[in-house]
N, C-alpha and C positions, 0 to 999 in steps of 0.2 A: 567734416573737416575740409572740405570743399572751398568753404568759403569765412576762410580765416579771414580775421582782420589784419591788412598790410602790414600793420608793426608788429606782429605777433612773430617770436623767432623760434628756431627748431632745431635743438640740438639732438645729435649722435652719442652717445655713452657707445663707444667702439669695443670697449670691452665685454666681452660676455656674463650674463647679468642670472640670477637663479631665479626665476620666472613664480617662485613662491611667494616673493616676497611683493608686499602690500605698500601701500598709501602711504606712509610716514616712515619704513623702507628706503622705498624710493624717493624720498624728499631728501634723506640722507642723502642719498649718492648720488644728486644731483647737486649738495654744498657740497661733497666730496672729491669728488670725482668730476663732473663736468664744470663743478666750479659755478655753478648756477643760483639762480634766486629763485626754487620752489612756487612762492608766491608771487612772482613778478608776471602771470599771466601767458609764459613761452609756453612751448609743446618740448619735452622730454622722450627721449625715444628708447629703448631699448631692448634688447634681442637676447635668447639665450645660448648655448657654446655649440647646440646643433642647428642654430638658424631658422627655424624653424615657428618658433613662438618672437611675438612682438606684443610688447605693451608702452601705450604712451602716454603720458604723464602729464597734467594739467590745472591750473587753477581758476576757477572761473567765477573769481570772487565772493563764493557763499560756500566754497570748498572743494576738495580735490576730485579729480574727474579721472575715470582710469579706461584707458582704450586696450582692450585687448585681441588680439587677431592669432591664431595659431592654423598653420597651413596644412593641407591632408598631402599634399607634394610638395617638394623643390624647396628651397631656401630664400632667406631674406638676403639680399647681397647690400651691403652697406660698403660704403667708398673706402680706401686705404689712407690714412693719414699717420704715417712713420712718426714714432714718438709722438705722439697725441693722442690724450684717453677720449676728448670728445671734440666734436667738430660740426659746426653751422650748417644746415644747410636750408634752402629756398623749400615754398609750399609743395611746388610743382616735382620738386623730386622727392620729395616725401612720397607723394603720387604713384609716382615711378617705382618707388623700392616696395609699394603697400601692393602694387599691379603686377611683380616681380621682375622686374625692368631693370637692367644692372646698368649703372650711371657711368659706369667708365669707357664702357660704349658708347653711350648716347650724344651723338650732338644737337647742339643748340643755337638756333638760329639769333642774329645779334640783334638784340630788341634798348630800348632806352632804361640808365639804371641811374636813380639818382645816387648820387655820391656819399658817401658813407661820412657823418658827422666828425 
């Protein structure tokens, strides 16, 4: 996941998610809930209510791809966004939050971004 392609986007489901649930599950609560296009090729993320477990969601055109990562310590810390179930974020702090790196800390040095359509 390294080496996504530029236009590929990555959304947060902020909400705590039951870590049981499957491929077509999760394609629900991504038109539900993050309001997303399943099939539209993004990275879907989501985390369960102890932080601890992380699955991310994907389609890569011949069918659904599911990333799952569950930590033997410490929590997944995902950004705060008051009234919002989900929320955008860049490759590179996907990075950060999969390395246990909490993003509210981190600065970011000012690099070039082109401007959003």
């Amino acid at each position: 996941m390294t080496f996504l392609p530029p236009r590929t986007r990555v959304y947060l489901c902020l909400a705590p998610t039951d870590m049981r649930k499957s491929f077509d599950k999760l394609a629900a609560l991504v038109k539900e809930v993050v309001r997303g296009d399943p099939l539209g090729g993004d990275l879907f993320v989501f985390r369960n209510r102890v932080e601890d477990r992380m699955k991310v969601l994907f389609w890569d055109r011949s069918g659904f791809c599911l990333f799952y990562k569950r930590l033997e310590k410490g929590t997944f810390s995902f950004p705060a966004a008051a009234g919002k179930d989900g929320v955008e974020i860049d490759h590179a702090e996907l990075l950060l939050i999969l390395e246990g790196i909490e993003l509210e800390g981190a600065k970011r040095a000012k690099r070039f971004k082109l401007p959003k359509p």
